[in-house]
N, CA, C and O of each residue as an XYZ file, in Angstrom:
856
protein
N      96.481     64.974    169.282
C      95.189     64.323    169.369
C      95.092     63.569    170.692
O      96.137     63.069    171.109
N      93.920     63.415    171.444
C      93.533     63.007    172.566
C      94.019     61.429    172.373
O      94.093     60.994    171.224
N      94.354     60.566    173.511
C      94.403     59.085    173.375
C      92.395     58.722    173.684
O      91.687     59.084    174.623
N      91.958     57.679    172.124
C      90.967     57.582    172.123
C      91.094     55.905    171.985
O      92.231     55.437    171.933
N      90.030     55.076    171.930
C      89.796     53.651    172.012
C      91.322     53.055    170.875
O      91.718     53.720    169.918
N      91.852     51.903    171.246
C      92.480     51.721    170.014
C      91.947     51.398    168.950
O      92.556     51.878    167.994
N      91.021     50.757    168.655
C      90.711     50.669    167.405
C      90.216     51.566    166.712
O      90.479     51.417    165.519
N      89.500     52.596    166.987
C      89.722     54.328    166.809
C      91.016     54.718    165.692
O      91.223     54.764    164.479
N      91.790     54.986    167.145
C      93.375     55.358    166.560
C      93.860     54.609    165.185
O      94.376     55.121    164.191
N      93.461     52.925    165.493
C      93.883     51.957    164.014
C      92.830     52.902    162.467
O      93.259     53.273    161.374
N      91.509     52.996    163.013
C      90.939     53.138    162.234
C      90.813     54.808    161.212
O      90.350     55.040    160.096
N      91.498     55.727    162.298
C      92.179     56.703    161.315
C      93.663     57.061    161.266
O      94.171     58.180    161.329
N      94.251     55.862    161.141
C      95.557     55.892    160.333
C      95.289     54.906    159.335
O      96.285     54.255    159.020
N      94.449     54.671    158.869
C      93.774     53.920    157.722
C      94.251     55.239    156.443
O      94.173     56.460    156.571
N      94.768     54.385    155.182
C      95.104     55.574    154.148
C      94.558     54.965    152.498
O      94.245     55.654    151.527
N      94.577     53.859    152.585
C      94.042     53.423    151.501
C      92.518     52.747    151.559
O      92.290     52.299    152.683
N      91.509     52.580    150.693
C      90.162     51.570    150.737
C      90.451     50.555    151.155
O      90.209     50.415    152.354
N      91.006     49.523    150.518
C      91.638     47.941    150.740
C      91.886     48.213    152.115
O      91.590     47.166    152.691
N      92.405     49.345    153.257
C      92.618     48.669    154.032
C      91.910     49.244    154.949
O      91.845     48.900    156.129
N      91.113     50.532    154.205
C      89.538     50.638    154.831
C      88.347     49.296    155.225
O      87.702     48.983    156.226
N      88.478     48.837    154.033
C      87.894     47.672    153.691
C      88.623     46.357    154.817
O      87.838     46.074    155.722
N      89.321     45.944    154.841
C      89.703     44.889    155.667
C      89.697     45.102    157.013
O      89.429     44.253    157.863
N      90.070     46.530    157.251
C      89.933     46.916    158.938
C      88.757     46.570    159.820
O      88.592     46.065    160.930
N      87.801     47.195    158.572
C      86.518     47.492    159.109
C      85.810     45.541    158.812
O      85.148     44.893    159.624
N      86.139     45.218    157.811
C      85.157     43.669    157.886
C      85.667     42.831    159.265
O      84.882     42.054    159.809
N      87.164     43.057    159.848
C      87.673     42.667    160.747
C      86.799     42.900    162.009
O      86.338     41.898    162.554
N      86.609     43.754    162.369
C      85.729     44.924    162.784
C      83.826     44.681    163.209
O      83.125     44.908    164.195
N      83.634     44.185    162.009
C      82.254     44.059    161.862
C      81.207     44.276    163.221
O      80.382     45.130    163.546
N      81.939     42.490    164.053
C      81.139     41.427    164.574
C      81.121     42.737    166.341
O      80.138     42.737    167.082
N      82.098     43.452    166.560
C      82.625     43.943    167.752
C      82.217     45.488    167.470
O      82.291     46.259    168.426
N      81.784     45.990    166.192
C      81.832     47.436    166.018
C      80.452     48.229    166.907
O      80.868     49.381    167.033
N      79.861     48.205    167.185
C      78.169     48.250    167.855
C      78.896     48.287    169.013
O      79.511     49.322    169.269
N      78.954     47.161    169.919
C      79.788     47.188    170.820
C      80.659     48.080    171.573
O      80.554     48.557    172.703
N      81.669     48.202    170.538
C      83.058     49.119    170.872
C      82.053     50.465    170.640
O      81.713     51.024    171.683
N      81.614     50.961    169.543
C      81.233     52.573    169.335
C      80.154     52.928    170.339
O      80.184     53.975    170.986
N      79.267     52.079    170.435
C      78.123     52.871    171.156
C      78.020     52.684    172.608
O      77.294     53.446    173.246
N      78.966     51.327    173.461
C      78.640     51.168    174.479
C      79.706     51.983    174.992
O      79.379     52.928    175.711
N      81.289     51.729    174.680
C      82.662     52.336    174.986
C      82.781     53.420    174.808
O      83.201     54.053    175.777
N      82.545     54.053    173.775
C      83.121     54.960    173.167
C      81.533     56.346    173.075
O      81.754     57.490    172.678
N      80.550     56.032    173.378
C      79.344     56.495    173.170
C      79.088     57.527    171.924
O      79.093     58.758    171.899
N      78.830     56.419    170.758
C      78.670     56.781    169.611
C      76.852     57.362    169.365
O      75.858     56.650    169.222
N      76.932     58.670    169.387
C      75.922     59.485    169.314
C      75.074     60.281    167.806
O      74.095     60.996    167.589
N      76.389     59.483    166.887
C      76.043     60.617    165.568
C      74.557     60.023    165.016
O      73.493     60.625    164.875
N      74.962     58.338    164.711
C      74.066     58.061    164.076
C      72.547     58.562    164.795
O      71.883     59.099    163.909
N      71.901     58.553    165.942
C      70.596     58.897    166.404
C      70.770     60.310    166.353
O      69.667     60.851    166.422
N      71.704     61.131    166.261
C      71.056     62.703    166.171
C      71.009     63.133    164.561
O      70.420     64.183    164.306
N      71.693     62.255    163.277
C      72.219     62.736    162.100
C      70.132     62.644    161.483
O      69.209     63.321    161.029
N      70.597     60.989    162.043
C      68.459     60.554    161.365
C      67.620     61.120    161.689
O      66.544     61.109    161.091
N      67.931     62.004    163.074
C      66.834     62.673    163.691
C      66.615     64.010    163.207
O      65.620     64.722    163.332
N      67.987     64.287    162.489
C      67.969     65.524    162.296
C      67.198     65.510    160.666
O      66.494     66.490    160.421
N      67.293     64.690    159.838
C      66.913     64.346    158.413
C      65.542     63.839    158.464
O      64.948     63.764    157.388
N      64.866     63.434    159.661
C      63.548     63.001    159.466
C      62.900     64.460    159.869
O      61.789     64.599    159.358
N      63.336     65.594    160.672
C      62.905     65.944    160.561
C      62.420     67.470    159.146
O      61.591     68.361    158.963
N      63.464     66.937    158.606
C      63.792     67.305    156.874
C      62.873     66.556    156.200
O      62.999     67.073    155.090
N      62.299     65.976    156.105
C      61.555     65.096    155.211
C      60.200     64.098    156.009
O      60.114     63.972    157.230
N      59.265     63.492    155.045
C      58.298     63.059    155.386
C      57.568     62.377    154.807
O      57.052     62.884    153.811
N      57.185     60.888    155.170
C      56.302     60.841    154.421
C      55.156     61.149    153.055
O      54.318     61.768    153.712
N      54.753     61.133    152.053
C      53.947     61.792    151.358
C      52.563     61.418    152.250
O      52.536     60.547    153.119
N      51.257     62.381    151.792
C      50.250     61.973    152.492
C      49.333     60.877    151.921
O      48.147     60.826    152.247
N      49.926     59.945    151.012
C      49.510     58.881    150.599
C      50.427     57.829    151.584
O      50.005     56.733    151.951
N      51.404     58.232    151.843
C      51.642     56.843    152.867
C      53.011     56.802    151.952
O      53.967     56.267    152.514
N      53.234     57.295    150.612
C      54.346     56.529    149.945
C      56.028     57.404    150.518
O      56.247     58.591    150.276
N      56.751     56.733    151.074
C      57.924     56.553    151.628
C      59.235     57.517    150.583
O      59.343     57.296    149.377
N      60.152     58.592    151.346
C      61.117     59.471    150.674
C      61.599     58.014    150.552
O      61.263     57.031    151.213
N      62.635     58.150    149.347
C      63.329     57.283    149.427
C      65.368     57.985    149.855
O      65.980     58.946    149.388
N      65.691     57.157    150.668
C      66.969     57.304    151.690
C      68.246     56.472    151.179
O      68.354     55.256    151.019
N      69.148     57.468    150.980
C      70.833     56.645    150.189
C      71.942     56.945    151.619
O      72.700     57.903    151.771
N      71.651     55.456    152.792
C      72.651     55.700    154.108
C      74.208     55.703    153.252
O      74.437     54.677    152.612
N      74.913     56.434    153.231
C      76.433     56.342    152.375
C      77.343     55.974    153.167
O      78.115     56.918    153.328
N      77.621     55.165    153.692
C      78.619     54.237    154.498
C      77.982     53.607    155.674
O      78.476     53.723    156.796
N      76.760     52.860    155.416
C      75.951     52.572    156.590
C      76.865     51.645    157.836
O      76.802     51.639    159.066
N      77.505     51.083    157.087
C      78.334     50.278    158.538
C      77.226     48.875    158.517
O      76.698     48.078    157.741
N      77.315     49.220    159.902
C      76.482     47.941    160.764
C      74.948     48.423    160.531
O      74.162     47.493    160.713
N      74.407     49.503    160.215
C      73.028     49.638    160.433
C      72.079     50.280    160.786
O      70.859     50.353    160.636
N      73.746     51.218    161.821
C      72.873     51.964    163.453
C      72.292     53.402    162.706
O      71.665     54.117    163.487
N      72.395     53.833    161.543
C      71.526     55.093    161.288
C      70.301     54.168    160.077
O      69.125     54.209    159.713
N      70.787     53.873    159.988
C      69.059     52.945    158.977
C      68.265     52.408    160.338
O      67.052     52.277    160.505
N      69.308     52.154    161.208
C      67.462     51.947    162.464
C      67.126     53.125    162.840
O      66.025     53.656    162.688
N      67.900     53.483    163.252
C      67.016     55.158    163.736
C      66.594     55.694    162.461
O      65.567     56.331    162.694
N      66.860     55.751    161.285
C      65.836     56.216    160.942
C      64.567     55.269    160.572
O      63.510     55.766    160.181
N      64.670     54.472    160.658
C      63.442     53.331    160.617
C      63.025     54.060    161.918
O      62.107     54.825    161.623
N      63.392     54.159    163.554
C      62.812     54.808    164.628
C      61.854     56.023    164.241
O      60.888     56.391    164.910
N      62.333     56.628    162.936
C      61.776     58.031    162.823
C      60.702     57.824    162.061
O      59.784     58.626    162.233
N      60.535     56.907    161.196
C      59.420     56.674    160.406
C      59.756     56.445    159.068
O      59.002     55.822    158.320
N      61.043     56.993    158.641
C      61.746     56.586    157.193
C      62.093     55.101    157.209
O      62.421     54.526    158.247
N      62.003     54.455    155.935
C      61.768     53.041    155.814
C      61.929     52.428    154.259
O      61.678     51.279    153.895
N      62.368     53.423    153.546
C      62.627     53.180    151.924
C      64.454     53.748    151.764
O      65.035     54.627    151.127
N      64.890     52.568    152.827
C      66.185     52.986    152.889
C      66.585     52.174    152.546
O      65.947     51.171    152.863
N      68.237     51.840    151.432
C      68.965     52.138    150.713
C      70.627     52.197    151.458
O      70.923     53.287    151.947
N      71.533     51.233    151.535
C      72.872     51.151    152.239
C      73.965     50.400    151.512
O      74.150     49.226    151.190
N      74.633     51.573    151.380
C      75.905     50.900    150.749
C      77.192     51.012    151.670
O      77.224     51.787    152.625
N      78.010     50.376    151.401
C      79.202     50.769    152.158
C      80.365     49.523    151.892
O      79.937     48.397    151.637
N      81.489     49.704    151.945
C      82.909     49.224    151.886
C      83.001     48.144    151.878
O      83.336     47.529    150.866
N      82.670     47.457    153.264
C      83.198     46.072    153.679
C      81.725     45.297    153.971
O      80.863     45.692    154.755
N      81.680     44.242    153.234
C      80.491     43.074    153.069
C      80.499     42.576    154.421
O      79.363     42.266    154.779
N      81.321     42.405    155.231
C      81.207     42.224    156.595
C      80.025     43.024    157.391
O      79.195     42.383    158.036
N      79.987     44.321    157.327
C      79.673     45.530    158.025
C      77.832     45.197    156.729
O      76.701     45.280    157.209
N      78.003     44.983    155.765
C      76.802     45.058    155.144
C      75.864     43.672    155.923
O      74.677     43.729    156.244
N      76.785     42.485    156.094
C      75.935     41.120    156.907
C      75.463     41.919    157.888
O      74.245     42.023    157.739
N      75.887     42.597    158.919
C      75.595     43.536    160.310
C      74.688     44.045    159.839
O      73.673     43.693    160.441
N      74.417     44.941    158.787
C      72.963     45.525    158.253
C      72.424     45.330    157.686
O      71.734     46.253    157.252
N      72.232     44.045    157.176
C      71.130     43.220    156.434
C      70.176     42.861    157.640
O      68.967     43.057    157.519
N      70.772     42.272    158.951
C      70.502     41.472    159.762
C      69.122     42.408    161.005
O      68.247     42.060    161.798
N      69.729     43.736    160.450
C      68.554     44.629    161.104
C      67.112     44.371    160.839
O      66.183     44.244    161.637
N      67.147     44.296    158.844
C      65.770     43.836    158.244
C      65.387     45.312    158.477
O      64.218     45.461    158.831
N      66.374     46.815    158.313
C      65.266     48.278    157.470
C      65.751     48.312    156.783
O      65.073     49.159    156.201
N      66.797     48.043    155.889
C      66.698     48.665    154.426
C      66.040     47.729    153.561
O      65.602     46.589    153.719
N      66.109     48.772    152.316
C      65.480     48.410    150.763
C      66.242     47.299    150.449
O      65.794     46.168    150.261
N      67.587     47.692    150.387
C      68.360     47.338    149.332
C      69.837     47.047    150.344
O      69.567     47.234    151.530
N      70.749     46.793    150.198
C      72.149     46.737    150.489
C      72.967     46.920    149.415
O      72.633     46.426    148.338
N      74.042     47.581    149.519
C      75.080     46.923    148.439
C      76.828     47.467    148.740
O      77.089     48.421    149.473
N      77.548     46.904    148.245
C      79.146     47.113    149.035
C      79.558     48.525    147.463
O      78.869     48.687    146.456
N      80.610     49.133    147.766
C      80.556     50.472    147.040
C      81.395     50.967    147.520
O      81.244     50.980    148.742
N      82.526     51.553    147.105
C      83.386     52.540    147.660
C      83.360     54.150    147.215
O      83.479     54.484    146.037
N      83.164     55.250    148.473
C      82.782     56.183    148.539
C      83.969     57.247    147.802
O      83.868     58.466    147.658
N      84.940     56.485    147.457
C      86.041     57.403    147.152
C      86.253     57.123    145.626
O      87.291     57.566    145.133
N      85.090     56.206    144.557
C      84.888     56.166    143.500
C      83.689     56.679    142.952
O      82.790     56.843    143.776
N      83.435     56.978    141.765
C      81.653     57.125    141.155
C      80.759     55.892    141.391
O      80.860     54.798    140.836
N      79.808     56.303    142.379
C      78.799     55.357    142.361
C      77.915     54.902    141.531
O      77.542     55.685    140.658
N      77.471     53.856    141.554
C      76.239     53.283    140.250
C      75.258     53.362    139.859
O      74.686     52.833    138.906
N      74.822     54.439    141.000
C      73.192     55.460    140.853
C      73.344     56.431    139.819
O      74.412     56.787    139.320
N      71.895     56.942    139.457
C      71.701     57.490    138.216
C      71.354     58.718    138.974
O      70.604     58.606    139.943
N      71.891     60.048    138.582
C      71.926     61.501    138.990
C      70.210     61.652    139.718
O      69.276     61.128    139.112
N      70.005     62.286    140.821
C      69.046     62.747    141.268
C      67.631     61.268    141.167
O      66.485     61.357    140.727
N      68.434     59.914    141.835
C      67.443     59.238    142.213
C      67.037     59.088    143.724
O      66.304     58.195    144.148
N      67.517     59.918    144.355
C      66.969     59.976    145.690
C      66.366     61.018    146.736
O      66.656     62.167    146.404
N      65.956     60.978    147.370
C      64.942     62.104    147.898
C      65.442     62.744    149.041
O      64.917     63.710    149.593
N      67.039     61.863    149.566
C      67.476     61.778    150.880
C      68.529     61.641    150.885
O      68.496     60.435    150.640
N      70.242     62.004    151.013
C      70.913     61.188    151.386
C      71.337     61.543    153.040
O      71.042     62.521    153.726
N      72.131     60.351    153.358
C      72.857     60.826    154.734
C      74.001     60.155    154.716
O      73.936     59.042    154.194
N      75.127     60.526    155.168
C      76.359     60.169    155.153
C      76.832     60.283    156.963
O      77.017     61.471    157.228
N      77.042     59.445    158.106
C      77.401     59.770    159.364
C      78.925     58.578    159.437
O      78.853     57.432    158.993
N      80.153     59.135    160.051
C      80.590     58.785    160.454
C      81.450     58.767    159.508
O      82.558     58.996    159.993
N      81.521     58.539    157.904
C      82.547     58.383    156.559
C      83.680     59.062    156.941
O      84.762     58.638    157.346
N      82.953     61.076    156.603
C      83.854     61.375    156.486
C      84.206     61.987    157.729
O      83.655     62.968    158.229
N      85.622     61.021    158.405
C      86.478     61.087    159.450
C      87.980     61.546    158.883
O      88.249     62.552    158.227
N      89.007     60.330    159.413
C      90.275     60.008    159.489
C      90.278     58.951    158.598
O      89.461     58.032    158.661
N      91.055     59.025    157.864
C      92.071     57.546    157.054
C      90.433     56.950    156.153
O      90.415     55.761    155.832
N      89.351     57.705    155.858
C      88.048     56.848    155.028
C      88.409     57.747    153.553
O      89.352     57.600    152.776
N      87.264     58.716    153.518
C      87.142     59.192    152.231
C      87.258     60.646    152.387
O      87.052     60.962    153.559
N      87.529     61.698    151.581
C      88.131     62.929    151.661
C      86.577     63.721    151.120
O      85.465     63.209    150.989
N      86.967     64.958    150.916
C      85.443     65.757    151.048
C      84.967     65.554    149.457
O      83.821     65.782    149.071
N      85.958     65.126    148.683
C      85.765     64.930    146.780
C      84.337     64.122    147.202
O      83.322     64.136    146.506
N      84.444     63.595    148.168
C      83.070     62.055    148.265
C      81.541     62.876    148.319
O      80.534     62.425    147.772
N      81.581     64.096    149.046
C      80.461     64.843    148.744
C      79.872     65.041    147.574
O      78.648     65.152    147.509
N      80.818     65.129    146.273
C      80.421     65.486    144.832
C      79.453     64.534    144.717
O      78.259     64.824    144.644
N      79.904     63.340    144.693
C      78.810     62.171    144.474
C      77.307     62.164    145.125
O      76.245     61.883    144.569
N      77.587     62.622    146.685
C      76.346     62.507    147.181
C      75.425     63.345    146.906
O      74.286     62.909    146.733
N      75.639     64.490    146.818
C      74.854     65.336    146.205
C      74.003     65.481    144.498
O      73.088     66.116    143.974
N      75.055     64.394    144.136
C      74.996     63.996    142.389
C      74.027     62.980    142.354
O      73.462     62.634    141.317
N      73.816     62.482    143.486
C      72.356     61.288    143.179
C      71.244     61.890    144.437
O      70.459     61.060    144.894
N      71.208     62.853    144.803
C      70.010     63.611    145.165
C      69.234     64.331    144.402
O      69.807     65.231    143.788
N      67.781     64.185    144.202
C      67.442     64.702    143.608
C      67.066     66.326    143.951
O      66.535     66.770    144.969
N      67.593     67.152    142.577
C      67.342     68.865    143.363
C      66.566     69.703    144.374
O      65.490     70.136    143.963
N      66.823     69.927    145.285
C      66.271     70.608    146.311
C      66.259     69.578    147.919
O      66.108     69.838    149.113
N      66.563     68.072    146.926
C      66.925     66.925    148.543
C      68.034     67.282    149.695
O      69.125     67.765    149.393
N      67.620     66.975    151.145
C      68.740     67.014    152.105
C      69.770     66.165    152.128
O      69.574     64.952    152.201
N      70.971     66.687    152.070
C      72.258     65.729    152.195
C      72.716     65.580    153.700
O      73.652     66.314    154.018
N      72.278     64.863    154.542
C      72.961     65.082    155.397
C      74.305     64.419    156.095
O      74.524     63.208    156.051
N      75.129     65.321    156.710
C      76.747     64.534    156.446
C      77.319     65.176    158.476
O      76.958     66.165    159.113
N      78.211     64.122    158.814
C      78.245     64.722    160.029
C      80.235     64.217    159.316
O      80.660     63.162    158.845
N      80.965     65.645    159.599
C      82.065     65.952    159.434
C      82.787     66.121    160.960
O      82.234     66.636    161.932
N      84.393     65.464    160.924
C      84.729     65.646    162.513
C      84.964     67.249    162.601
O      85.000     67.814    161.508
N      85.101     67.926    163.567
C      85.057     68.957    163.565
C      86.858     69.755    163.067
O      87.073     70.736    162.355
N      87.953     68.750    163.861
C      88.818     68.946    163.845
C      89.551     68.742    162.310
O      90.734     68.931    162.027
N      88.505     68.318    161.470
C      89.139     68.184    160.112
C      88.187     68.682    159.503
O      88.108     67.928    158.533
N      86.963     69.846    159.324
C      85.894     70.374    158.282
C      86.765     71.479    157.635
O      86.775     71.545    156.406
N      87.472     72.323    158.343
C      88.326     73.047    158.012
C      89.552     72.478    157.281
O      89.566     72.414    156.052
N      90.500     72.098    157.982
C      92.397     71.543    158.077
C      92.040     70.733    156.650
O      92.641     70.931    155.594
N      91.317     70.107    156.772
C      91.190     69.038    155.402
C      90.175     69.332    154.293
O      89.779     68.522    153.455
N      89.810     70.636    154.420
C      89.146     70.547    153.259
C      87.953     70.728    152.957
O      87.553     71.262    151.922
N      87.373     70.345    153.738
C      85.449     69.877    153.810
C      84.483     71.886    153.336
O      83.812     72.427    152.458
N      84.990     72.112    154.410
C      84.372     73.350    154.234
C      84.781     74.082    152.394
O      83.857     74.524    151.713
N      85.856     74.079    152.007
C      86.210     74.447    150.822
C      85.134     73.808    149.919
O      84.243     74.225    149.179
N      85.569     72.721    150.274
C      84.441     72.047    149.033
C      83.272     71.921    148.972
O      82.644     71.535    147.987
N      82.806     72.257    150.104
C      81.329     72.916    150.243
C      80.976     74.691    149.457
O      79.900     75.152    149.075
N      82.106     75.201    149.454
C      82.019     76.734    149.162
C      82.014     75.764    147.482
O      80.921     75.621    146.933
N      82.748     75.422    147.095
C      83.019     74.734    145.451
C      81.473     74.341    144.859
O      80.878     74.817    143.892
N      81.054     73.270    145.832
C      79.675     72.660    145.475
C      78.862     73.949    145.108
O      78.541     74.147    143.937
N      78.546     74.779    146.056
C      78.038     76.113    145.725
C      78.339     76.868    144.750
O      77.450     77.390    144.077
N      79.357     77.021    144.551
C      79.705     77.847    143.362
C      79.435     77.111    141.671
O      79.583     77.601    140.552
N      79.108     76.116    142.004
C      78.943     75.445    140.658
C      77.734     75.192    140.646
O      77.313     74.905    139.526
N      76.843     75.182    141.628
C      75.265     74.991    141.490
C      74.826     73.679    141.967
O      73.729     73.137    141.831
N      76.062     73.202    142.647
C      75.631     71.655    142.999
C      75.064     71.037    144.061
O      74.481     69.953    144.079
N      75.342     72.056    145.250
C      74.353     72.138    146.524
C      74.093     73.585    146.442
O      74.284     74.342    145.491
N      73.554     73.864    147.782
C      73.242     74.549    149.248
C      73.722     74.574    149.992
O      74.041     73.385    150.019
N      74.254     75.068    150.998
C      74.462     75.083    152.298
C      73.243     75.531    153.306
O      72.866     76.696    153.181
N      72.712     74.865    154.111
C      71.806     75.390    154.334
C      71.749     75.628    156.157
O      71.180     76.469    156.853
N      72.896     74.088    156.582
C      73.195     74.370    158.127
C      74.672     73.973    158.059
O      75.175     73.549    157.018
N      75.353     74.126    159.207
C      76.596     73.570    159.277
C      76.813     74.002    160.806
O      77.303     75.075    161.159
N      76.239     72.696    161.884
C      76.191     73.062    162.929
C      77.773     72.904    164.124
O      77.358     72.250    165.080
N      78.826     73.143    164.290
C      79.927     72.601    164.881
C      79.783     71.915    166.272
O      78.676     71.410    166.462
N      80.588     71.814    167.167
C      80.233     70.594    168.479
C      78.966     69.981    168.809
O      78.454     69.899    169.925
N      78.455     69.495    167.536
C      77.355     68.301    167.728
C      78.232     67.344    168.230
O      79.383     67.120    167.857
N      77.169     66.438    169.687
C      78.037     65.561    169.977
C      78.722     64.201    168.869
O      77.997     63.768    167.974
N      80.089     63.661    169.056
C      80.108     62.317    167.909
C      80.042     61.244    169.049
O      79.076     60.526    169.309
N      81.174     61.273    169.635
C      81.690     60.214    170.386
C      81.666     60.668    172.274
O      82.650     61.111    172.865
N      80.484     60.445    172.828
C      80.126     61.360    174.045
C      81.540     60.870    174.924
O      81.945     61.686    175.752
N      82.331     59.533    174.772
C      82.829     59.078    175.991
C      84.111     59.599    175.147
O      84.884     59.951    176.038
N      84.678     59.811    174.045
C      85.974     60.143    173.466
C      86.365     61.657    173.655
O      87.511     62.079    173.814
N      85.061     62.488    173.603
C      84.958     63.763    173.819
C      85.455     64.397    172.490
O      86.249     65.325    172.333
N      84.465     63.307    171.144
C      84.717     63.806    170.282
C      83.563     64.096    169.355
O      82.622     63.340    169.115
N      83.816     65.531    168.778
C      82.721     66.368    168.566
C      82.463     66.799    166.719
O      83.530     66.672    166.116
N      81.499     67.176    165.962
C      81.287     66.870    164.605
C      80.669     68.344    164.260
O      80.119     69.231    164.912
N      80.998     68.169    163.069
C      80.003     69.663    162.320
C      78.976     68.652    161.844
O      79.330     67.721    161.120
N      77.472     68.835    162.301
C      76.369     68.047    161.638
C      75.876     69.066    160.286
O      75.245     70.098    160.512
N      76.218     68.676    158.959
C      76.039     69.587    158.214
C      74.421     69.143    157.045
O      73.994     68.018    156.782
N      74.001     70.190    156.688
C      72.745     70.216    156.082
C      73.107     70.565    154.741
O      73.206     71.791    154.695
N      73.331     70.085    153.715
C      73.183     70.652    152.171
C      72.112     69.713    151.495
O      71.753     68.543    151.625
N      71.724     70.958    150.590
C      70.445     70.448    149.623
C      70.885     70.325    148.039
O      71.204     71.454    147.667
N      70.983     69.618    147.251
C      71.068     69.782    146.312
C      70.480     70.386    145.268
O      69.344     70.737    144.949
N      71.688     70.413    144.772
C      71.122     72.142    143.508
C      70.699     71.428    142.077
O      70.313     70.264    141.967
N      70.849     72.332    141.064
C      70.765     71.726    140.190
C      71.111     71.635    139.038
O      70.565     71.578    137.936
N      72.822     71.621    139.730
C      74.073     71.485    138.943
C      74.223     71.790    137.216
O      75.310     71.647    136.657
């Protein structure tokens, strides 16, 4: 593997939540910073861009509603607030990283949640999900897809940006063929060297599944 930022490197030799969780609240206040200025963190503005243009408004004005699945600090609930989505919805790990995205003022809702357990949503309450940046190194393994797709409602875009160097080696792609075979998504894109990290020279499968109806 390339030498990339250190806190990078710390952050996928991460193996358990707890220390998902503590890395990242450590993390919080400097993460914006380090990813997008250093490291030129690109996923979140192409993942929202790519999902708004999946979805829309109704022509009454009333808002998809959006489940960000490891929002972090924020940076894909603003862009998609940039895009016009605005009935967004963020959970993620460390309450640290949730203060960082409260403080934006676009989501609905907040709440802390770990992606590598069953979440507390009720099957097919959302119109949207997006997942950017999770599933990496040392976070959550591709099992975390089951869920996301399990609170979309049938025929919704999942969208998930996977590193490239692990969609294969670890799994991701398998369990995408699985989801399919059981009726639980779609596959509908699965694009490889979307940019992630422009200054790390590190690159993502931006993937498109719709949920089925399991």
């Amino acid at each position: 593997m390339n030498k990339h930022h250190p806190m990078l490197e710390r952050v996928y030799a991460l193996s358990t939540p707890d220390e998902c969780e503590s890395t990242y609240d450590e993390w919080a206040v400097r993460y914006e910073h380090d990813t997008t200025e250093e490291m030129g963190y690109a996923a979140p503005e192409r993942a929202a861009a790519r999902l708004a243009e999946l979805i829309r408004p109704a022509e009454d004005g009333t808002q998809p509603s959006v489940l960000d699945a490891g929002c972090g600090t924020g940076l894909v609930g603003a862009a998609l607030a940039r895009n016009g989505l605005t009935a967004i919805d963020g959970i993620d790990i460390s309450a640290a990283m949730l203060d960082q995205a409260r403080a934006k003022g676009v989501y609905r809702s907040l709440a802390k949640a770990d992606l590598t357990r069953k979440l507390s949503f009720p099957d097919s309450g959302y119109d949207a999900v997006i997942c950017v940046g999770t599933l990496t190194e040392g976070h959550v393994g591709p099992e975390a897809m089951d869920e996301l797709v399990r609170v979309a409602r049938p025929g919704a875009p999942v969208v998930l940006t996977i590193l490239d160097r692990i969609w294969e080696p670890q799994g991701y792609r398998a369990r995408v063929a699985e989801l399919e075979h059981r009726g639980a998504a779609v596959l509908e894109e699965a694009v490889p060297g979307t940019v992630y990290h422009a200054k790390e020279n590190i690159t993502c499968t931006l993937v498109v599944l719709r949920a089925g109806t399991r």
